[in-house]
DONU-249857 format. One record per residue (C-alpha): residue number from 1; z, x negated, y negated. Coordinates in pm, 1 decimal. Example, Ala and Ser with C-alpha at 12.3 -4.5 7.8 and 13.67 -1.06 7.14 Angstrom:
 pos       pz       px       py
   1    780.0  -1230.0    450.0
   2    714.0  -1367.0    106.0
***
This chain:
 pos       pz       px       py
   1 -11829.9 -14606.5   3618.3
   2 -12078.7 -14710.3   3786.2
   3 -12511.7 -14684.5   3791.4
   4 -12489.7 -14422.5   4082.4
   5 -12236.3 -14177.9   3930.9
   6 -12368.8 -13911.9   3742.5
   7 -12265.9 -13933.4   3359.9
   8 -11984.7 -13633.1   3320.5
   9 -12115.8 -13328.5   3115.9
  10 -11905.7 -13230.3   2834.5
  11 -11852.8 -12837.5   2873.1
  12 -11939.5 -12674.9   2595.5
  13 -11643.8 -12395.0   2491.6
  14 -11643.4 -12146.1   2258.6
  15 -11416.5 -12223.7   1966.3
  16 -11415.6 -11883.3   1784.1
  17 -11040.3 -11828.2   1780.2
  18 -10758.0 -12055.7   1727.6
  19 -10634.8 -12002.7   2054.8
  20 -10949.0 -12196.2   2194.7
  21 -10888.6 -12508.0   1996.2
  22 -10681.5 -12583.2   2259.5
  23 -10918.4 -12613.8   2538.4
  24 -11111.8 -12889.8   2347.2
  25 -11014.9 -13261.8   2517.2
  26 -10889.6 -13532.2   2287.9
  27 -10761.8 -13777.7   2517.3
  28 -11021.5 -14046.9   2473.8
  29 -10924.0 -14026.2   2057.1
  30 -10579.4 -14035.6   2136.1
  31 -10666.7 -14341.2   2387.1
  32 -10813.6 -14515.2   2127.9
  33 -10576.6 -14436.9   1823.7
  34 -10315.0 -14586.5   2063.1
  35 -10505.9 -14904.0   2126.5
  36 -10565.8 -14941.1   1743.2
  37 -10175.5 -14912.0   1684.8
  38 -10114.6 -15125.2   1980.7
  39 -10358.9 -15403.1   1781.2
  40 -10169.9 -15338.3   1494.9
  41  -9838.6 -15453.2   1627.2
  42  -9943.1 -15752.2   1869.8
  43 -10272.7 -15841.5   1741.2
  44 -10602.9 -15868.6   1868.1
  45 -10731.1 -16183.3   2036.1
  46 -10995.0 -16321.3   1769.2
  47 -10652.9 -16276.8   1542.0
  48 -10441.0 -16499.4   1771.3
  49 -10457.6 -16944.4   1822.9
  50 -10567.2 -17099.8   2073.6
  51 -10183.1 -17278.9   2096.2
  52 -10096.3 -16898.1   2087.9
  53 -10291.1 -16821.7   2356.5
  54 -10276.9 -17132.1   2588.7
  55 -10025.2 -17426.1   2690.1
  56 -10164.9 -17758.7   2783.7
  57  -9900.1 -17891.6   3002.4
  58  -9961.3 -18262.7   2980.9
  59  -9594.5 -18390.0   3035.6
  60  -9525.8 -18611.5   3335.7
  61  -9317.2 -18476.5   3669.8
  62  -8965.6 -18542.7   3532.4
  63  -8787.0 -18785.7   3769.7
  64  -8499.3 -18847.9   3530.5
  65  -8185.4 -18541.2   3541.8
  66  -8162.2 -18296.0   3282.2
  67  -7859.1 -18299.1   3067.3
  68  -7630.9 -18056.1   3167.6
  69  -7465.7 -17826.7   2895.8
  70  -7107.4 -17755.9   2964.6
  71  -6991.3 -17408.9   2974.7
  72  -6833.0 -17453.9   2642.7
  73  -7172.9 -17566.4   2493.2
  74  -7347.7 -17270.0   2660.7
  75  -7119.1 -17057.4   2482.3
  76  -7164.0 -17178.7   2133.8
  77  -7585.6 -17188.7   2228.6
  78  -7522.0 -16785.3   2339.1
  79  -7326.9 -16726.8   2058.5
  80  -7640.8 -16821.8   1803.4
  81  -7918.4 -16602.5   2010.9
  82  -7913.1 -16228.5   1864.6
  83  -7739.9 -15988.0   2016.1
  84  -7917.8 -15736.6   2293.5
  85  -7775.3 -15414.2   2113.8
  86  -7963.3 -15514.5   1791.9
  87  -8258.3 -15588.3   1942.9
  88  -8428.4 -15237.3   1856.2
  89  -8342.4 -15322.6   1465.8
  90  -8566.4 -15618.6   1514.1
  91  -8926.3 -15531.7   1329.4
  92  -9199.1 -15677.4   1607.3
  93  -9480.9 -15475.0   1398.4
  94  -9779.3 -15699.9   1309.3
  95  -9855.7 -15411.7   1024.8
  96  -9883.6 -15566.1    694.2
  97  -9665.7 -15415.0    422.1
  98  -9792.1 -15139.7    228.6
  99  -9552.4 -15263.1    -52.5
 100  -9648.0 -15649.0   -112.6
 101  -9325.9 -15725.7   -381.8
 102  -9072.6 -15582.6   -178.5
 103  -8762.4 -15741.5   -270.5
 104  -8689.9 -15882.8     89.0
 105  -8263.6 -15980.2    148.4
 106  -8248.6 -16291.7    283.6
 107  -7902.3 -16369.2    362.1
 108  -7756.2 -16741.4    335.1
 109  -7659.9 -16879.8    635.5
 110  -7242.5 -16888.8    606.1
 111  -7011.7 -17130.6    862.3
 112  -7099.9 -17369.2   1089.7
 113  -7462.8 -17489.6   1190.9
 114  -7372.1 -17438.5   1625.0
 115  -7657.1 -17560.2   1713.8
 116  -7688.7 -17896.5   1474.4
 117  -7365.0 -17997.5   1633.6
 118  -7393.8 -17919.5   1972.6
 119  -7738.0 -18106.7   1968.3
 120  -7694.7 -18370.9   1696.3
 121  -7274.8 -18477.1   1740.5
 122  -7284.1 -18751.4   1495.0
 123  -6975.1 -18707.9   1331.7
 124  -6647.6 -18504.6   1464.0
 125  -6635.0 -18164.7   1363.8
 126  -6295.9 -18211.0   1177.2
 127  -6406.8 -18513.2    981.1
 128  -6713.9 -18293.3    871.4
 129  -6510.2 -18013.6    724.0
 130  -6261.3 -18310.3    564.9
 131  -6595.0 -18459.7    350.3
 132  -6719.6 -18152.9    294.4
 133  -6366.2 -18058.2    122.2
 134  -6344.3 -18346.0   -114.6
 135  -6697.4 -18268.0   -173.0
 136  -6633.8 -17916.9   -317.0
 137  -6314.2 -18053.0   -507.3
 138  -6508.0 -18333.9   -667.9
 139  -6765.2 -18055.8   -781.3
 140  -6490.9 -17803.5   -886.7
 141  -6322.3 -18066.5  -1076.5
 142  -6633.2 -18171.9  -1269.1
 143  -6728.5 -17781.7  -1365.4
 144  -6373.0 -17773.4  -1487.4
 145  -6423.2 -18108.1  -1716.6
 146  -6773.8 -17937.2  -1826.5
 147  -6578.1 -17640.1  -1968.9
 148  -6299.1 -17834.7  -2139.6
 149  -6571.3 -18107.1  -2326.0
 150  -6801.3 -17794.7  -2391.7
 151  -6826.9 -17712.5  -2757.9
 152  -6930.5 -17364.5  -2875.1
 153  -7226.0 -17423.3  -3151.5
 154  -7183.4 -17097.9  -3398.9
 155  -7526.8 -17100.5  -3563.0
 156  -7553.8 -16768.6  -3689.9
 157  -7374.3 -16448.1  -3829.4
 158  -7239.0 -16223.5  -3604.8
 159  -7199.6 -15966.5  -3870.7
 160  -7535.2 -15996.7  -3936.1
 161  -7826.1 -15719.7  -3844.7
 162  -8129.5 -15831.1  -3657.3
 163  -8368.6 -15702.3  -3528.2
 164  -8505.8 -15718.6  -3237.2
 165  -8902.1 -15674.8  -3299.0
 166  -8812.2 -16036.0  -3497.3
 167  -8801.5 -16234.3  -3158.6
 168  -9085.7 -16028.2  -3030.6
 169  -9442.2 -16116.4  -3163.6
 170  -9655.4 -15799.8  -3210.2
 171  -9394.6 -15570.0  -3181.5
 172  -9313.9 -15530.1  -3631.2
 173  -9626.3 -15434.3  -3854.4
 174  -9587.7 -15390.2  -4164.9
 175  -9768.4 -15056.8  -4174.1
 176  -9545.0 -14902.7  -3977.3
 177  -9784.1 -14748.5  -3687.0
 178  -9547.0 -14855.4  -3410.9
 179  -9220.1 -14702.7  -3413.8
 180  -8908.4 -14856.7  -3320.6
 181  -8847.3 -14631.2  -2983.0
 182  -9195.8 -14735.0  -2840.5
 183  -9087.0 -15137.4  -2919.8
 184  -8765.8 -15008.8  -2765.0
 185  -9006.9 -14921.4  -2462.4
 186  -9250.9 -15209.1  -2450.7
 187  -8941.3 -15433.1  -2475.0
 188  -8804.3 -15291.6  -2193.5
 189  -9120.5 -15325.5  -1940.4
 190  -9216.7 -15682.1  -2075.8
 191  -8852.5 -15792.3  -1922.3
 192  -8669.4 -15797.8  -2251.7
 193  -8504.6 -15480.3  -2277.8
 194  -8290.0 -15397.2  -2527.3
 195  -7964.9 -15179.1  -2509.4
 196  -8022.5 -14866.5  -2719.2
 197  -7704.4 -14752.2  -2954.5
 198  -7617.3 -14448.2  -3062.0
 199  -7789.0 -14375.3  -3435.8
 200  -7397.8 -14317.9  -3510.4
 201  -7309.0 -14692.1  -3499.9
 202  -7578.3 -14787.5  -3741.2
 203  -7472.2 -14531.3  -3970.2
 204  -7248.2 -14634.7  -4267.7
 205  -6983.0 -14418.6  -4396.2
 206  -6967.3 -14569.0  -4712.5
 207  -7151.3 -14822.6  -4951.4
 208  -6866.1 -14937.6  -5110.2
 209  -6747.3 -15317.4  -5039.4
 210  -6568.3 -15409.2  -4727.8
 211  -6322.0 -15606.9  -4924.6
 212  -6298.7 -15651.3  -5282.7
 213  -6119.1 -15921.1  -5495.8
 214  -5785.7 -15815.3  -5677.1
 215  -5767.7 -15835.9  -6088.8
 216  -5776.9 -16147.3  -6248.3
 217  -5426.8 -16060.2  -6377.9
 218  -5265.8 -16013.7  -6077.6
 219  -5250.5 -16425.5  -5978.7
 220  -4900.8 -16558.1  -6036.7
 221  -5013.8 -16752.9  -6298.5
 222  -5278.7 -16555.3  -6521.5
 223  -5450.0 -16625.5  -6798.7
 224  -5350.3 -16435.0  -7107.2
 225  -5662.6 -16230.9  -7126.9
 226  -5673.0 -16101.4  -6760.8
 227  -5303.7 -16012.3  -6807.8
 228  -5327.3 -15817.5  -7117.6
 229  -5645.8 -15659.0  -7007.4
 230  -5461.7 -15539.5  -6670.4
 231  -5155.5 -15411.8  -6869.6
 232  -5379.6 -15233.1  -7083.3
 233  -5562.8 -15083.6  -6759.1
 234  -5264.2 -14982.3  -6614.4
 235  -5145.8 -14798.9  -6949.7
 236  -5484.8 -14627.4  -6985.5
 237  -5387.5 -14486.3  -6603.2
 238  -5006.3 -14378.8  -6670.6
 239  -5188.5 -14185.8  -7006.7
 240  -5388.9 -13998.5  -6808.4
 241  -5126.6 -13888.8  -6546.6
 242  -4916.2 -13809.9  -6822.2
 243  -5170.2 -13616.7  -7028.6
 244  -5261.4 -13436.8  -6677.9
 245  -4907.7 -13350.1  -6627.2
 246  -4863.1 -13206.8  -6942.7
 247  -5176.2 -12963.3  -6892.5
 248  -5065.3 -12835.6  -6591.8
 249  -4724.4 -12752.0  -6818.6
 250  -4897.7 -12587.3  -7077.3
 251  -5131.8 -12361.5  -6859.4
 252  -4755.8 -12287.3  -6578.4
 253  -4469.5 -12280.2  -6743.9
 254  -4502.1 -12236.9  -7113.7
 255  -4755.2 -11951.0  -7079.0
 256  -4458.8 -11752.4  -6965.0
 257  -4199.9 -11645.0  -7259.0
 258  -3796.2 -11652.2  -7223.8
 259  -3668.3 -11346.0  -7202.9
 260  -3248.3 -11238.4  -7178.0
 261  -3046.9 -11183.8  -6875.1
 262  -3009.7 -10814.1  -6987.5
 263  -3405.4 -10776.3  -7050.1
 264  -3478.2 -10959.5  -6712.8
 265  -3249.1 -10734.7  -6531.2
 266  -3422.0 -10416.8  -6690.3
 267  -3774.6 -10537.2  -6591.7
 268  -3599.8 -10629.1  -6206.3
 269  -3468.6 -10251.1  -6196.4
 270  -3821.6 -10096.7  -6337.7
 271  -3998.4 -10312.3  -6058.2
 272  -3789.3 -10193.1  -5792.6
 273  -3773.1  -9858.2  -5910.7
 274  -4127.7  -9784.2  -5872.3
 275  -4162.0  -9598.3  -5529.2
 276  -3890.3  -9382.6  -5634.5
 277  -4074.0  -9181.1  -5925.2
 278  -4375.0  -9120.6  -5729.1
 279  -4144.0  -8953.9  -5452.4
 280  -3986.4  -8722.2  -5736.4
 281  -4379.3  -8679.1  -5841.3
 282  -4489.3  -8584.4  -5459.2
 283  -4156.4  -8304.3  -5456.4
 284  -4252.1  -8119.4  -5759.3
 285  -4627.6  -8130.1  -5646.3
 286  -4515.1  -7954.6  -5301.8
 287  -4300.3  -7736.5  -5493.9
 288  -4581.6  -7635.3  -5731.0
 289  -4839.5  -7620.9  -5384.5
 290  -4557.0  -7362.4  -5238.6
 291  -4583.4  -7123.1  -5560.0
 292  -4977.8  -7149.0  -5580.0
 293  -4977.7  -7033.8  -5185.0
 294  -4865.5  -6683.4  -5312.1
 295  -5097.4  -6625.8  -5536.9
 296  -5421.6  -6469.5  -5360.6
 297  -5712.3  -6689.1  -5310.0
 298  -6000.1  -6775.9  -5535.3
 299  -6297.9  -7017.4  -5482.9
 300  -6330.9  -7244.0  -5726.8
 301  -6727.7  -7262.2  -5707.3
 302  -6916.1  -6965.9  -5771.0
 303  -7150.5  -6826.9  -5511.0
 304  -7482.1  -6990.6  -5500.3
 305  -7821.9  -6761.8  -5533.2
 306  -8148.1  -6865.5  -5371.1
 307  -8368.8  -6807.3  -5658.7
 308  -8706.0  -6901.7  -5607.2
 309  -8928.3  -7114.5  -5873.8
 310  -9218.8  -6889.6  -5999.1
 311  -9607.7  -7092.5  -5984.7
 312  -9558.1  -7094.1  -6389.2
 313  -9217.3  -7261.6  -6384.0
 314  -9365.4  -7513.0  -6040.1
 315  -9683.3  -7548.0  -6274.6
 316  -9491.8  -7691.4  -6574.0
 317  -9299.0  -7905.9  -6294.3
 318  -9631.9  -8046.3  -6182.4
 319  -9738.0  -8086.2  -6535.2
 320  -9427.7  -8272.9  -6646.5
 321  -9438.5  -8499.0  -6362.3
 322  -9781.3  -8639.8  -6418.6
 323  -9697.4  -8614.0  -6801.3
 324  -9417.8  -8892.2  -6677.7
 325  -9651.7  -9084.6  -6448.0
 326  -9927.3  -9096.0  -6742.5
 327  -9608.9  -9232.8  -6994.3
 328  -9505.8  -9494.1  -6736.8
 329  -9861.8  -9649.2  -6706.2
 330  -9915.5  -9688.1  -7043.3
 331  -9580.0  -9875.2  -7138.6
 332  -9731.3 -10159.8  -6816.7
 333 -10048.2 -10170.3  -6963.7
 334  -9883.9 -10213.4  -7318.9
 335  -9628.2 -10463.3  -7179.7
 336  -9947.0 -10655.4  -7025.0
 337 -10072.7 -10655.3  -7317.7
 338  -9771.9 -10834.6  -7472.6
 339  -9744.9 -11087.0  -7185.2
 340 -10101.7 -11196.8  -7269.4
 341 -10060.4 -11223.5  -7675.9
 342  -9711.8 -11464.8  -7527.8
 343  -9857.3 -11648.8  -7261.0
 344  -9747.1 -11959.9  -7506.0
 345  -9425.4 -11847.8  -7535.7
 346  -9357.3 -11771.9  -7105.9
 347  -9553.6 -12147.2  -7072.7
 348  -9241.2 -12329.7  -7276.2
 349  -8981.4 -12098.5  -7089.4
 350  -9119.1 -12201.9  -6764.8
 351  -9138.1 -12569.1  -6875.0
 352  -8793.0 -12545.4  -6983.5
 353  -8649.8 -12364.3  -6670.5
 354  -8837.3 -12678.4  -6493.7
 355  -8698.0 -12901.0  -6683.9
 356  -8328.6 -12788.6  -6634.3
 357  -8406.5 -12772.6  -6259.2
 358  -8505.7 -13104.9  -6250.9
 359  -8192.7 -13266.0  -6476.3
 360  -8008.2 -13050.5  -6181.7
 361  -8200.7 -13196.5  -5942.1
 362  -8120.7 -13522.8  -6074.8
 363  -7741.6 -13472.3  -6180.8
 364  -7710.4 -13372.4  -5751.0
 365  -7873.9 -13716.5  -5701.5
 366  -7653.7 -13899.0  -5918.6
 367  -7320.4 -13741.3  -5774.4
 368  -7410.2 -13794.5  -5414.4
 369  -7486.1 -14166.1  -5509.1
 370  -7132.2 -14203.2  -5633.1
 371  -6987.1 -14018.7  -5360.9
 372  -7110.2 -14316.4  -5098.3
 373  -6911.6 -14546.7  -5289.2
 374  -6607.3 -14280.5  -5293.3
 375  -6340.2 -14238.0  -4949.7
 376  -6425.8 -13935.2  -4788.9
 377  -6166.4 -13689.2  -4695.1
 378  -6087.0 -13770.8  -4308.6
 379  -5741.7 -13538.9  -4268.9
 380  -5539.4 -13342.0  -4465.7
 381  -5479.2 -13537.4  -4764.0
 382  -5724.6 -13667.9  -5004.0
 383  -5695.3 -14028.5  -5080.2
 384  -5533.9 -14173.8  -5377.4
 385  -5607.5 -14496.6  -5535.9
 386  -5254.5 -14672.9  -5498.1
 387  -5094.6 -14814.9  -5866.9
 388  -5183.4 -15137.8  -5964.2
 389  -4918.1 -15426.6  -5924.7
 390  -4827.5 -15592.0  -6232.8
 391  -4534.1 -15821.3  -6387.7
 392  -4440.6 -15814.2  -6697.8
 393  -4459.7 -16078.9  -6971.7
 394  -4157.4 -16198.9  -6940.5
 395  -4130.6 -16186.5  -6539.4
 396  -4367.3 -16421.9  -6548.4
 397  -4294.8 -16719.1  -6348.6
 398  -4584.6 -16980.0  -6295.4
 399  -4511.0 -17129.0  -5982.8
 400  -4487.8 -16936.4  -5633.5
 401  -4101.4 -17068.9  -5605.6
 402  -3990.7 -16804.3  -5858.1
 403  -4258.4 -16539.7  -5874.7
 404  -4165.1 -16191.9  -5886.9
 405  -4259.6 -15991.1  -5608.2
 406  -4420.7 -15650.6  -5662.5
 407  -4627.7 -15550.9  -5386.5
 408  -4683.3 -15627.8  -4988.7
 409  -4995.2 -15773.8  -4839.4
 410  -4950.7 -15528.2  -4543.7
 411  -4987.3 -15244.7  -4763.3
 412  -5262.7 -15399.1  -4936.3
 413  -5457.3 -15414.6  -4590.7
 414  -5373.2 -15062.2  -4503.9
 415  -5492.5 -14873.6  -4810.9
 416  -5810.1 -15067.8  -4792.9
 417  -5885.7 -14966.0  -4430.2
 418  -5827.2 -14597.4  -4565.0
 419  -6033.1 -14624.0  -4892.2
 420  -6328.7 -14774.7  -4622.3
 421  -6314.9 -14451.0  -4440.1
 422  -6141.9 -14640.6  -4091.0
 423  -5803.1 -14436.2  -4144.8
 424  -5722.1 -14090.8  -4255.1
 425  -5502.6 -14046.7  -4571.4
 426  -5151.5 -13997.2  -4402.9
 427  -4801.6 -13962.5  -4631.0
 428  -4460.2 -14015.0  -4535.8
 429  -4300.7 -13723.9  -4446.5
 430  -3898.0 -13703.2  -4533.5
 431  -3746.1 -13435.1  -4305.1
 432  -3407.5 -13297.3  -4401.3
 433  -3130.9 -13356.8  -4190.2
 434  -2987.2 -12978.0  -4034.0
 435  -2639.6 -12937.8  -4114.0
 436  -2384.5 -12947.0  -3823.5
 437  -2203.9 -12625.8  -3783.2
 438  -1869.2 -12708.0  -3639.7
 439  -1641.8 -12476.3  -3467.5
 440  -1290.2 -12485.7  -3298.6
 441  -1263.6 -12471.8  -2980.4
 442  -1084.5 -12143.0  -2807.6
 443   -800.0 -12408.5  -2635.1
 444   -731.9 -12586.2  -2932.9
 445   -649.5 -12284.1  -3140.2
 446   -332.8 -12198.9  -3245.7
 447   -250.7 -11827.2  -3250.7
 448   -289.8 -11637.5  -3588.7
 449   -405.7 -11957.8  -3756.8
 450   -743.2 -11984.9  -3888.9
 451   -976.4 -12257.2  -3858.7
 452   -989.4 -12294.1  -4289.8
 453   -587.5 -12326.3  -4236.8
 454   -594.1 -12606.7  -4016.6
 455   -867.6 -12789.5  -4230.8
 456   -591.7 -12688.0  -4534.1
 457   -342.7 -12871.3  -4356.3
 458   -504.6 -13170.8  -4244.3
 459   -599.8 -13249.5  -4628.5
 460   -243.7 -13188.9  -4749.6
 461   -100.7 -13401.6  -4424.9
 462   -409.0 -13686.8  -4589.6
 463   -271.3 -13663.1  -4900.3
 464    100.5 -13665.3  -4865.6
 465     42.8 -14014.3  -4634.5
 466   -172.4 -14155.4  -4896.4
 467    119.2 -14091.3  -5163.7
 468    362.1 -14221.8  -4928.5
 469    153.2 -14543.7  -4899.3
 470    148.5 -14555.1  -5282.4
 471    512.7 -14537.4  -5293.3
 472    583.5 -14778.4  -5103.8
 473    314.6 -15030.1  -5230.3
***
């Protein structure tokens, strides 16, 4: 523009409706919007070198020949430019990143440098990948030696809990104001995270011991004391399954007296016969309803008259009512009375009812802490301590050449696992064989002989040869 043109008047439009927004001109924004984005991505001059900007060409007129590239080495040099279809992937944006740690890829350049050897051909492409392959062997080998000479150090218990807040410093106070699921969250975001378990795998089944160490007497060679005190244990047991065995007796079997086949047989016929006298009963009952059904009919409930109270006989109603209500308020205020001359006595009644609730209270304690050292019931069958191995005196041995015997370590193993709660209780189960019912077939039946016959004759045909054997013996 220049000093003789008039400066262009901006009309000045109504904008009362939307449809008039339209009519505004935005081009010089949108002009310079675009030449801020087109900054963006090149840059602006005061951004730019002045070896960006400008080549100082200070080389001397070359006299000499250029090398010139075969058509092979063009190839390879073509080969390491970028392709032209993935030159719109390419990012030519001189925007800075909104995100400044974004994990960028870079990928590691695999195969052959083209371009060292087509410029720098020092040494022959084959003898290259040759050193390069006793290189990686020589490397591989030594990785290999590491692992064999490598010796595992086992410092610490792997059975053992610990806890993570240990390792952690400010993470464990000992007043307890941070809980373990926020260390479980700072650990994570400081970069040691820990894996959270289920509250299931930290919860024990039982308090009992993991293994425990079989009776003194039980060694091969015992000392007199542990073997008489494990006989004796193993008596005290077989007394008490007797003595059990013998109550269940008492309260089954002997309750019940003997009676004779002849009385047992009357009591069978009186139980069975019992349907068949209330049947006789129900006949003679119809027979007696048939006879009544002639005779004419009477109610059995006289007829009902609505006599109405008189105000003397509601008046003595009233009267006797509040005569009741009057009775009933007294015997409270009496029984107050009472309560208050007592209050001792209802004092040591409720410190006794207290006091029983509390020995119940503390007798529920005392059974659930014996129940976490008892095997809980994981199947069908409760478990049942298995009986205690023992030799007697005199199978006795004192050496492991001639000991005696009694039990199996396998066993051992597999009732502990069940009395730690890691099995169910499981017994063998002995299943009956079915019998075979055997037939003849229809073609190997003679006619009018039954199969009982032929069985008949194959014993007597058994035993006549077995005499005949004898005989001749």
């Amino acid at each position: 523009m220049t000093a003789l043109e008039p400066a262009t008047k901006k009309k000045r439009i109504s904008k009362k409706n939307k449809s008039a927004w339209r009519k505004t001109d935005i081009q010089d924004v949108e002009q310079f919007l675009e030449d801020q984005r087109q900054e963006e991505r090149i840059g602006t001059f005061t951004d730019k070198q002045d070896d960006d900007l400008f080549v100082l060409d200070a080389s001397p007129q070359k006299t000499t020949k250029s090398t010139v590239l075969s058509v092979k080495q063009k190839r390879k040099l073509n080969a390491k430019k970028p392709m032209r279809s993935h030159q719109a992937l390419e990012n030519t944006s001189r925007v800075q990143d909104p995100i400044a740690k974004r994990n960028h890829v870079r990928q590691k350049k695999n195969g052959r440098n083209i371009e060292l050897e087509v410029c720098n051909p020092t040494k022959p492409r084959h003898r290259q990948a040759n050193s390069d392959r006793a290189q990686y062997y020589e490397k591989l080998e030594q990785r290999l030696a590491d692992k064999r000479n490598k010796k595992v150090a086992i410092d610490k218990d792997i059975w053992q809990e610990v806890d993570f807040r240990d390792a952690i410093p400010g993470l464990k106070d000992e007043k307890g104001w941070i809980s373990r699921d926020l260390a479980l969250h700072t650990a994570g975001n400081i970069g040691k995270k820990v894996v959270k378990t289920h509250a299931s795998l930290h919860h024990k089944t039982t308090k009992a011991k993991k293994f425990e160490l079989p009776h003194p007497g039980m060694s091969y060679n015992p000392a007199p004391e542990d073997h008489q005190a494990l006989i004796s244990e193993v008596v005290e047991r077989e007394e008490g399954i007797i003595k059990k065995e013998q109550h269940l007796k008492r309260v089954t079997t002997s309750m019940f007296s003997k009676v004779t086949p002849e009385e047992r047989d009357r009591r069978r016929l009186e139980e069975m016969s019992q349907g068949i006298e209330d049947e006789e009963g129900a006949e003679k009952s119809t027979e007696n309803a048939e006879e009544d059904a002639d005779k004419p009919y009477h109610t059995i409930n006289a007829p009902v008259e609505n006599k109405k109270k008189s105000k003397q006989a509601r008046r003595k109603e009233l009267k006797q009512k509040e005569l009741s209500r009057q009775t009933e308020l007294k015997r409270k205020l009496k029984q107050q009375t009472a309560d208050l001359i007592r209050i001792k006595s209802i004092r040591h009644e409720l410190d006794d009812e207290e006091e029983e609730l509390n020995d119940l209270k503390k007798r529920r304690k005392q059974r659930a802490e014996k129940a976490k050292f008892e095997p809980k019931r994981l199947g069908r069958h409760k478990f049942e301590e298995p009986d205690l191995d023992v030799n007697l005196p005199e199978d006795l041995a004192g050496n492991l050449r001639n000991v005696k015997t009694e039990s199996s370590l396998l066993k051992d193993r597999f009732h502990t696992l069940q009395r730690n709660n890691m099995l169910p209780t499981t017994k063998l189960v002995s299943r009956k064989k079915a019998k075979v019912k055997r037939f003849e077939r229809s073609s190997h039946k003679e006619p009018g002989v039954s199969y009982q016959d032929l069985k008949d004759r194959r014993r007597a045909a058994a035993a006549a040869a077995k005499a005949a054997a004898d005989i001749k013996i």
